[in-house]
C-alpha positions in Angstrom: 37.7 14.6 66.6 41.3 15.9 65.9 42.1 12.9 64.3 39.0 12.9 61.7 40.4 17.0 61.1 43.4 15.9 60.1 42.5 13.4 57.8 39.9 16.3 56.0 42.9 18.4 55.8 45.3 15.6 54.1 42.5 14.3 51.6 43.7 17.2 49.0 47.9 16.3 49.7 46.7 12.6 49.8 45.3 12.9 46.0 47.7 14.8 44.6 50.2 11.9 46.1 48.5 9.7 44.4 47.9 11.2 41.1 51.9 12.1 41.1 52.3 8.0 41.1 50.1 7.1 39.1 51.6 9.8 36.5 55.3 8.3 37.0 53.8 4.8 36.5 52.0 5.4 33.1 54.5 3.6 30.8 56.2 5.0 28.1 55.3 4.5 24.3 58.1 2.4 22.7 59.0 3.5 18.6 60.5 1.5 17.1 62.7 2.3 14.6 65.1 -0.1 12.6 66.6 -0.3 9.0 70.4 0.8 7.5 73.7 0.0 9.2 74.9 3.4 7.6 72.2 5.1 10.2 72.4 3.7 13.2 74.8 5.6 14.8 73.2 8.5 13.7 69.4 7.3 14.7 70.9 6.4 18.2 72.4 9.9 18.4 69.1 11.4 17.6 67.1 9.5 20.0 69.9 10.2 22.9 69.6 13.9 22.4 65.9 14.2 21.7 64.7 16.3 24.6 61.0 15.1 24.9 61.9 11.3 26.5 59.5 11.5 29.4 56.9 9.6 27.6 59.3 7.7 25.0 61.3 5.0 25.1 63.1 3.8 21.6 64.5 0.9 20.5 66.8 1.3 17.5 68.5 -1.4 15.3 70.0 -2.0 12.2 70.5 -5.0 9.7 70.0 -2.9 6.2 67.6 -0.8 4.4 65.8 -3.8 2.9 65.3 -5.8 6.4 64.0 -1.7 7.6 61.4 -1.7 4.9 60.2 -5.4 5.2 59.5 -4.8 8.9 57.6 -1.4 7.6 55.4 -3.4 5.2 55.2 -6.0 8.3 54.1 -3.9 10.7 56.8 -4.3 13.3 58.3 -1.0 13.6 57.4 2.5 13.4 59.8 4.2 11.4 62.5 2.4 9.1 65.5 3.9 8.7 66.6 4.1 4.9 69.6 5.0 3.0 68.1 4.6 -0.4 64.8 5.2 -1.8 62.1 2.9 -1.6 61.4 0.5 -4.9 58.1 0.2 -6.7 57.0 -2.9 -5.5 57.7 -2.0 -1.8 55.4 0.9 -2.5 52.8 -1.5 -3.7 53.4 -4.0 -0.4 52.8 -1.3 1.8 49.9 -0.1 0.1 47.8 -3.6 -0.2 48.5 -4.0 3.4 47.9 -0.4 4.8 45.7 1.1 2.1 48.3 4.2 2.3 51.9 4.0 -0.1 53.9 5.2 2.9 55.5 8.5 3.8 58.7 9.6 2.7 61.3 11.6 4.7 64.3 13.1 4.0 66.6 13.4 7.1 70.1 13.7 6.0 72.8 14.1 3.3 75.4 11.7 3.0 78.4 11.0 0.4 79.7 7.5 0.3 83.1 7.6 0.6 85.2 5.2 -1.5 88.0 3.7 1.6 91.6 2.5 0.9 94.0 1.7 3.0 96.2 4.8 4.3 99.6 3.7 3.2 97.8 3.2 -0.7 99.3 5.6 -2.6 96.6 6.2 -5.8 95.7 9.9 -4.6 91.9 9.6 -6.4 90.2 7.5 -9.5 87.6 8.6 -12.0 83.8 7.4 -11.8 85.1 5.0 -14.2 88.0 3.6 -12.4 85.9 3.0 -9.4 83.1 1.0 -11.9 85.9 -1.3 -13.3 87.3 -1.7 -10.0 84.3 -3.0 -8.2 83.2 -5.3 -11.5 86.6 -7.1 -11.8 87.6 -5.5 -15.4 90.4 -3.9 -13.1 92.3 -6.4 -10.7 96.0 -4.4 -10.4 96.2 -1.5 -8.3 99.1 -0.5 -11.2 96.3 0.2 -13.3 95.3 2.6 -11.8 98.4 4.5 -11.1 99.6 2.3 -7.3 101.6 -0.6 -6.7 101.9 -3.4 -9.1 99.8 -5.5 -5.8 96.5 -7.4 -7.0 93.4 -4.9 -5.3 91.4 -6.8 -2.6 87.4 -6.0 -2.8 85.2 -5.0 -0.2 81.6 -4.5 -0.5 78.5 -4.6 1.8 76.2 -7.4 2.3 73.4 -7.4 -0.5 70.5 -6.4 1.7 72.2 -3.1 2.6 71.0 0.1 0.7 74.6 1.4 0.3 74.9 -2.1 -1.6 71.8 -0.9 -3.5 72.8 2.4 -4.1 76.2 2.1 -5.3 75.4 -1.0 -7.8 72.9 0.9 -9.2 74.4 4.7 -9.0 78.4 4.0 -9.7 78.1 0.5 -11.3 75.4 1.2 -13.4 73.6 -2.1 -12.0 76.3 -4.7 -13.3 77.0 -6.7 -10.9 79.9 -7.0 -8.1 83.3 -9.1 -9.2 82.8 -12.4 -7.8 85.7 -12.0 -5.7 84.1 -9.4 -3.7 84.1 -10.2 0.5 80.8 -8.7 1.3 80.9 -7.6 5.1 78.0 -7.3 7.4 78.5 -3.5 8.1 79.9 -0.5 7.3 82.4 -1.0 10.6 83.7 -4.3 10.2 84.3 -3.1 5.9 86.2 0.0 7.3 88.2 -2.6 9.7 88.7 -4.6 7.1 90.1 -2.4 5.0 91.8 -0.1 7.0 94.0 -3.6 7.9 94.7 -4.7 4.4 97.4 -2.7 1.9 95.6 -3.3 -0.9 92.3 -3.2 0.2 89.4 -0.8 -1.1 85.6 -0.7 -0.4 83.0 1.9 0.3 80.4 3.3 2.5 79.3 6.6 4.4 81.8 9.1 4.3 80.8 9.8 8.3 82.7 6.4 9.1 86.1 7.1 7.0 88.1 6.6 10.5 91.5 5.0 9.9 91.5 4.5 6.3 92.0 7.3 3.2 88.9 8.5 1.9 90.3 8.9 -2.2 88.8 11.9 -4.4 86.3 11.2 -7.1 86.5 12.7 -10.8 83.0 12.4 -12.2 85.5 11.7 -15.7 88.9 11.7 -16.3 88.9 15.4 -17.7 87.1 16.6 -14.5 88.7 17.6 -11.1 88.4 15.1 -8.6 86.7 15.9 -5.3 86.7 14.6 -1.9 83.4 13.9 0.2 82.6 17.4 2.1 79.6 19.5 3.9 79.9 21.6 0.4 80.6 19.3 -2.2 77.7 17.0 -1.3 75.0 20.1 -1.5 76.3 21.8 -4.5 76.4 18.0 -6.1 79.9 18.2 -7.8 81.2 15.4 -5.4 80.1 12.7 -8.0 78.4 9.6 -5.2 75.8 11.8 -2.6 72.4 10.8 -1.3 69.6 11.5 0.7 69.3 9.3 4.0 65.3 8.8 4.7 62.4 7.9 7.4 59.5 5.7 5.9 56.6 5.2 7.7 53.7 3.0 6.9 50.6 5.6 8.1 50.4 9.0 8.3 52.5 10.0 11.8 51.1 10.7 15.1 51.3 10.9 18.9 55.3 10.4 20.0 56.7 9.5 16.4 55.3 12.6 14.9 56.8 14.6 17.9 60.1 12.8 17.2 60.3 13.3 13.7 59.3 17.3 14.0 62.4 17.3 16.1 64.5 15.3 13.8 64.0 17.9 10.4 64.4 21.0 13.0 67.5 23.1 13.4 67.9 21.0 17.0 67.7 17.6 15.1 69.8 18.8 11.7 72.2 20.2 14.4 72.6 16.0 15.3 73.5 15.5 12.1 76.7 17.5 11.5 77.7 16.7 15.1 78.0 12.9 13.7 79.5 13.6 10.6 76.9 13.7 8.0 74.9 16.7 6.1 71.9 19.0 7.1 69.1 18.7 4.7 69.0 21.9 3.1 65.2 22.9 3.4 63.3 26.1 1.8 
């Protein structure tokens, strides 16, 4: 009798035993989010400090804007990770396969810093410089006011949207000098580079670490400025972007919890921690 009581009175602590298990053993949703080199370290910062991980688990990689959106139009991750805009014909991919064109969002500022090596001594360049640099028409580092030393080019790889970006945005879509090494990120160019005496390349302005980030002129009769929190917003440092999600449906469930967070004060807050720009929102 005393045993068939206390098994009455344990039903109740027995259930809720069992519901507490079967609670920690639901498994988590993965998103997936992959895309641009430039983002990765700030993507893995977000998901680190995002405070709601008791039902997510992320998986976060890189390998270039271009190979972010082709997954997107694939279907085999949630969010890609962007640092240019998405083209026309991407658009039209990811609408004949989704019947939706694909959400655009803006995460972050960034400025893409143009790298020498410390010991250079040119002190900035104009827009102009910088376009004849990278397309061969200058190949002397005297030309440009340094040593009489031939200039070494770095670029990125041609699936990365800083490759995109800057062809189009500072090179006016000519194309690279064929002598160009084009490296598979943004940390083995600033390696590169920051090894090399006459070295230059480019890239975010978060990963200038051990090499001189030189001051832009928009012209040659126009102040040159350096990549900063305030010169990227205001727009008079002369080669700024936005840094974006994309996502393929409208978002939901853990990634729409995610990206909330992400655009918030608590996300934005990420973002000048790693070295790039808060999106300036009304």
């Amino acid at each position: 009798m005393k045993i068939m009581q206390f098994i009455r009175r344990s039903i109740p602590f027995l259930v809720v035993i069992a519901f507490t298990a079967i609670a920690f053993s639901l498994p988590k949703e993965r998103v997936t989010i992959k895309g641009s080199d430039t983002m990765v370290i700030l993507v893995q910062r977000w998901t680190e400090a995002y405070p709601d991980k008791s039902a997510t688990e992320f998986q976060v990689t890189g390998g270039g804007s271009g190979t972010g959106i082709a997954a997107l139009i694939n279907g085999t991750t949630n969010i890609c990770a962007s640092s240019r805009p998405i083209k026309k014909d991407e658009v039209a991919q990811l609408e004949k396969k989704f019947g939706y064109k694909g959400l655009e969002i803006r995460v972050a500022m960034d400025g893409l810093a143009i790298y020498v090596h410390k010991s250079n001594p040119v002190k900035q360049l104009t827009m102009a410089q910088v376009k004849d640099i990278f397309t061969g028409k200058v190949t002397n580092w005297k030309q440009v006011g340094g040593n009489d030393k031939p200039i070494l080019l770095y670029s990125r790889e041609n699936n990365s949207g800083t490759y995109e970006f800057f062809k189009e945005h500072v090179l006016n879509k000519q194309d690279f000098a064929a002598s160009a090494q084009h490296m598979a990120g943004t940390a083995a160019l600033i390696n590169a580079v920051s090894k090399d005496n006459n070295a230059i390349g480019f890239g975010g302005a978060a990963y200038a670490k051990n090499v001189k980030a030189l001051p832009i002129a928009k012209e040659a009769s126009a102040k040159a400025v350096g990549p900063t929190a305030a010169t990227i917003h205001d727009g008079s440092y002369p080669i700024s972007r936005f840094l974006y999600f994309y996502l393929n449906q409208k978002p939901a469930g853990s990634v729409k919890k995610f990206i909330d967070w992400v655009i918030s004060p608590a996300g934005q807050k990420v973002v000048s921690e790693v070295g790039y720009y808060p999106i300036k929102r009304k």
